[in-house]
Residue, then its C-alpha position, 0 to 999 in steps of 0.5 A: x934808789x934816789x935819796x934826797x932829803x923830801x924823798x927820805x921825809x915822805x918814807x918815813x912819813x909813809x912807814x909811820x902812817x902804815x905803822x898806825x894803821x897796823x899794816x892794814x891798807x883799807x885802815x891807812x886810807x880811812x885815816x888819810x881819808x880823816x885827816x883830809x877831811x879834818x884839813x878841809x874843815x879847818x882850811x874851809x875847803x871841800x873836798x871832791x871825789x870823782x865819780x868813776x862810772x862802771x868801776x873803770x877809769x875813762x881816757x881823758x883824751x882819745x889817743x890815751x885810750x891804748x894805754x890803757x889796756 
């Protein structure tokens, strides 16, 4: 595995982030669904979820539909 000093940060981060959420994962995006919802309140930004009809992600151009298949 590569190693540089940004990598090592974001594993870490990551582990601290699991190790609130008690290793749940639908409990790690709640939190990180918080604190970007804190940063947007604070920043004055909205945040902007896409809308994914019918559960499944649309190509955004034609000659992507193969890969994903």
């Amino acid at each position: 595995m590569i190693e540089s000093a940004l990598l090592k940060e974001k594993y870490e981060t990551q582990k601290r982030l699991d190790e609130r959420a008690n290793h749940d994962l639908k409990q790690y995006f709640r939190n990180a669904h918080q604190n970007v919802e804190e940063l947007a309140e604070k920043f004055g930004f909205d945040i902007l979820y896409g809308d994914i009809k019918g559960g499944f992600l649309t190509p955004v151009h034609e000659d992507s539909a193969a890969t994903i298949e």
